[in-house]
C-alpha positions as CSV (number, residue, x, y, z in Angstrom):
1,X,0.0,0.0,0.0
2,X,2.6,2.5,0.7
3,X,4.7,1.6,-2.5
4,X,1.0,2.1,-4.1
5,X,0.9,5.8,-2.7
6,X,4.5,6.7,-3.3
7,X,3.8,5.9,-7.3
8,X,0.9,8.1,-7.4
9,X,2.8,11.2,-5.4
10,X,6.1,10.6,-7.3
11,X,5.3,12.3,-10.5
12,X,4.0,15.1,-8.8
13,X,7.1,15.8,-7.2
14,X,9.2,15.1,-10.1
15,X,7.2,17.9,-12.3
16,X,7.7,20.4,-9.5
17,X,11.1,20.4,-9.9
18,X,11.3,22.1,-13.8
19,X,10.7,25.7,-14.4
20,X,8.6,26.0,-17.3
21,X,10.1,29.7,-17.1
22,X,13.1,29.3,-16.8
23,X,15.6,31.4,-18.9
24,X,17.2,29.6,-21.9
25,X,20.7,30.6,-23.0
26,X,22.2,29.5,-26.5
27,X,23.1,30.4,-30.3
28,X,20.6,31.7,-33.3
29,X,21.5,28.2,-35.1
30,X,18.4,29.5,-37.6
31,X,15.7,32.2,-38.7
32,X,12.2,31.5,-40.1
33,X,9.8,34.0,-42.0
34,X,6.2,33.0,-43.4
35,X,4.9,35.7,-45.2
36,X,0.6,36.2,-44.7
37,X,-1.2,34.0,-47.2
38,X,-4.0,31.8,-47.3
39,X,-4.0,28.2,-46.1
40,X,-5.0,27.0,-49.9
41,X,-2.2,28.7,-50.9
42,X,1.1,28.1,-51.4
43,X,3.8,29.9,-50.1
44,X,7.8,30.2,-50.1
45,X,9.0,30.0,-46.4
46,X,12.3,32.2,-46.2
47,X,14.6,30.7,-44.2
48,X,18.5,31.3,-43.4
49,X,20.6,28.2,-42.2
50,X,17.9,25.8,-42.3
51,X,15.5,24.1,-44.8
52,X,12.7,22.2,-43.3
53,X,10.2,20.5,-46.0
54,X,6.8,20.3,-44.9
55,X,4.0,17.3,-46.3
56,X,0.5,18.1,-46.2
57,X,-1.6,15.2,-46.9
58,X,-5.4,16.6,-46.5
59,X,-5.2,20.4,-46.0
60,X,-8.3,21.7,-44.2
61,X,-10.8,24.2,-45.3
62,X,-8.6,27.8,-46.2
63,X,-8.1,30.3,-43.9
64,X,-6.0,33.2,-43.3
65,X,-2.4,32.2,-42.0
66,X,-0.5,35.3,-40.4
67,X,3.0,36.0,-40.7
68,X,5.2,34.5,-38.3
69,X,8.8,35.0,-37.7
70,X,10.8,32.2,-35.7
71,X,14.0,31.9,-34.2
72,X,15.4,28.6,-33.7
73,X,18.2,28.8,-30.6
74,X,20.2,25.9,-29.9
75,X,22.4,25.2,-26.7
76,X,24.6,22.2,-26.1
77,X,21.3,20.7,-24.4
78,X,18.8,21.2,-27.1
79,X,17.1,23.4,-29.7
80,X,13.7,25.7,-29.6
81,X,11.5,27.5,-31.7
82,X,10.6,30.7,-30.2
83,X,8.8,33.1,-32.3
84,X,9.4,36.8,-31.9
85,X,8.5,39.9,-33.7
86,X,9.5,41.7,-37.1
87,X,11.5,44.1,-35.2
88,X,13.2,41.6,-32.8
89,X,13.4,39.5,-36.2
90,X,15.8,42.0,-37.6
91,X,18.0,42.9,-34.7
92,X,20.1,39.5,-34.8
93,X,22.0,37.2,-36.9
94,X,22.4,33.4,-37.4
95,X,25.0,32.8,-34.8
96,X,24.5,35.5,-32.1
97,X,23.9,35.1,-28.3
98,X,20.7,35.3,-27.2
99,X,19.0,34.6,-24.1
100,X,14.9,33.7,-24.0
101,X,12.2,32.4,-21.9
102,X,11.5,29.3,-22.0
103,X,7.5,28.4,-22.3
């Protein structure tokens, strides 16, 4: 019975121990920008130090996709995709130092 209990309260004290918040610091390994289209449409994904190709096997009724901008920042750890805005877009390269919130 107590094993029983200590199985069921485990995993709750193992997810309070990561910061979902925590700051992440690492590298611009890559940059992303999707221009505003239609889902029915296609579209030319500009990216710098990466190329991604996407499948779509049943696309969904169109509608409007908004432009995005993405950073992808890679530490010796792991990589994320954080997207940001045109004017934080702009402001770094492929290769910089940056440090982000993690969520």
């Amino acid at each position: 019975m107590r094993k029983f209990i200590a199985v069921l309260i485990l995993p709750f004290l193992l997810c309070g121990c990561c910061d979902e918040k925590e700051i992440f610091t690492g590298f611009i390994v890559a940059k992303e920008y999707t221009p505003e289209h239609m889902s029915d449409q296609g579209v030319q994904t500009m990216s710098y130090a990466i190329s991604v190709p996407v499948i779509v096997s049943h696309p969904p009724a169109p509608h409007k996709v908004y432009a995005e901008w993405v950073w992808f920042v890679a530490n010796r750890d792991c990589t994320i995709r954080r997207s940001v805005s045109r004017e934080m877009f702009n402001t770094k390269k492929c290769g910089e130092k940056v440090t982000v919130k993690r969520y």
